[in-house]
N, C-alpha and C positions, 0 to 999 in steps of 0.2 A: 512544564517546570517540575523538576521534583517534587515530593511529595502531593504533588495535586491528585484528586483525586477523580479518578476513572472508572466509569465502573456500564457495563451492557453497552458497548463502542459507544461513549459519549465521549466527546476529546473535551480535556480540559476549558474551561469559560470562565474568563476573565474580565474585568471591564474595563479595555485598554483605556476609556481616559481616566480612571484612578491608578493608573499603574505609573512608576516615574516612568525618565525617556527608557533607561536603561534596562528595567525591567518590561519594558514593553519591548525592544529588542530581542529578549530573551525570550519573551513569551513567543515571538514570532517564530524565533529562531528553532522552538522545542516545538511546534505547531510544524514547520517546514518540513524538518526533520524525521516525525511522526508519520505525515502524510508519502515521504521518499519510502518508510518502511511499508505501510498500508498499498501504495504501488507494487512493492516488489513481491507483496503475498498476492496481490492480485495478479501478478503474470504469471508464480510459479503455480498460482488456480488455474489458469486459464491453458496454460502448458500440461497441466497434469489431465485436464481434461482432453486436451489433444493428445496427448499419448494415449493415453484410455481408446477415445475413439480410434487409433490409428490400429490401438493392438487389434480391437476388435475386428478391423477389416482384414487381419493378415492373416496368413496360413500359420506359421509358427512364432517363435519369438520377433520382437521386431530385428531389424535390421541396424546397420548404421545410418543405411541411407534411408530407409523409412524413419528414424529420428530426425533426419535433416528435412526430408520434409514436413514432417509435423509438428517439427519446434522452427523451420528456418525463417518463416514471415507469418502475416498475422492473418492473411489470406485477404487481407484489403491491398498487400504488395508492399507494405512498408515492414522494415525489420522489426525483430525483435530489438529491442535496446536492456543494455546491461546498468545497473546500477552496482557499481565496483564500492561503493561508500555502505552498503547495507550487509550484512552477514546472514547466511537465513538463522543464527540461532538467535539476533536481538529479538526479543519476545513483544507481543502485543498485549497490548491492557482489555482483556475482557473481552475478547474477538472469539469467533470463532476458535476449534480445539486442530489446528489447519496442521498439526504433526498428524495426528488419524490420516490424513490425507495419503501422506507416503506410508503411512506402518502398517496400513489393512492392506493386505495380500488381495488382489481382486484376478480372480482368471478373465483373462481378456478374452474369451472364446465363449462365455457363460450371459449372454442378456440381461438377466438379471441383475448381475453384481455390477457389470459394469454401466448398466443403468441406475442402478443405487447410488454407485459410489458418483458417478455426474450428479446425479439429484443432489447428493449431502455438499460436491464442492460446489456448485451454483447457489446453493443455499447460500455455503460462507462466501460465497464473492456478492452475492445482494450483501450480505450484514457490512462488508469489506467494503462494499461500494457506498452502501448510506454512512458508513462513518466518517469516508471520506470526502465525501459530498458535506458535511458537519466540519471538517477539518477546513476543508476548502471555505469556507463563513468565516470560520473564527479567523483565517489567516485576512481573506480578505479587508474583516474588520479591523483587525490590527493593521496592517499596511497603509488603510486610507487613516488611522488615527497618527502614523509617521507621517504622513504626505501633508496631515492637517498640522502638525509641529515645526515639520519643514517650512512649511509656505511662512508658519507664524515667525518661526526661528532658524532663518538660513545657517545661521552659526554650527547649529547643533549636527551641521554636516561631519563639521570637521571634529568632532567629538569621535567619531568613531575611527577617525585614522591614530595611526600608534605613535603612540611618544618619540 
């Protein structure tokens, strides 16, 4: 919800049953939303760290098709998936500082750095993952407080279709 307050990846908490129907909707709805953004930093972590590693196995700069291998599946065999509804500039509340990520120049032929720069994106993909794992509560909770209104109040279904 707007102006709620977030602060060291804690997603907003609220007490879906003093919220009305309406605003518990919305609380969902900005939890849901939240969670689609905290996904899509986690793939471009998990992507940045595969290119890191790929650079470092190559002779010179990467290729095109060394990008396709090291962005094209997840190496469990399923793709990558795109979220078209996220932009990478909406900003996170108190996450990790996940622009450093792209802006530090890392020579990919050098050990070190590109052992650093892994370490500091693993870092923020644990802090990315426990907030989401936080997110994933709060929605949960909210969902079974609609499921608990629905069962009491079949009506309220139809409350959410448009005039």
């Amino acid at each position: 919800m707007p102006g709620d307050a977030v602060s060291a990846g804690t997603p907003p908490e609220r007490e879906p049953r003093s919220l009305t129907f309406d605003e518990l909707r919305a609380y969902r709805q900005h939890l849901t939303a939240e969670e689609d953004k905290v996904s899509y930093w986690r793939r471009l972590a998990h992507a940045r760290i595969d290119v890191l590693e790929a650079g470092a196995h190559s002779e010179g700069n990467l290729s095109f098709g060394d990008l396709v291998r090291a962005l094209g599946d997840t190496g469990t065999g399923q793709a990558r998936g795109l979220l078209a509804s996220i932009r990478a500039a909406d900003p996170l509340p108190d996450l990790p500082d996940l622009a450093d990520m792209w802006a530090k120049e890392v020579d990919p032929h050098d050990p070190e750095q590109v052992a650093d720069a892994v370490e500091r994106i693993r870092s923020a993909v644990e802090q990315l993952t426990r907030y989401r794992r936080a997110l994933h509560a709060r929605i949960d909770e909210a969902s079974a407080e609609l499921i608990r209104r629905y069962r009491e109040d079949p009506l309220l279904a139809l409350s959410i279709l448009p005039d």
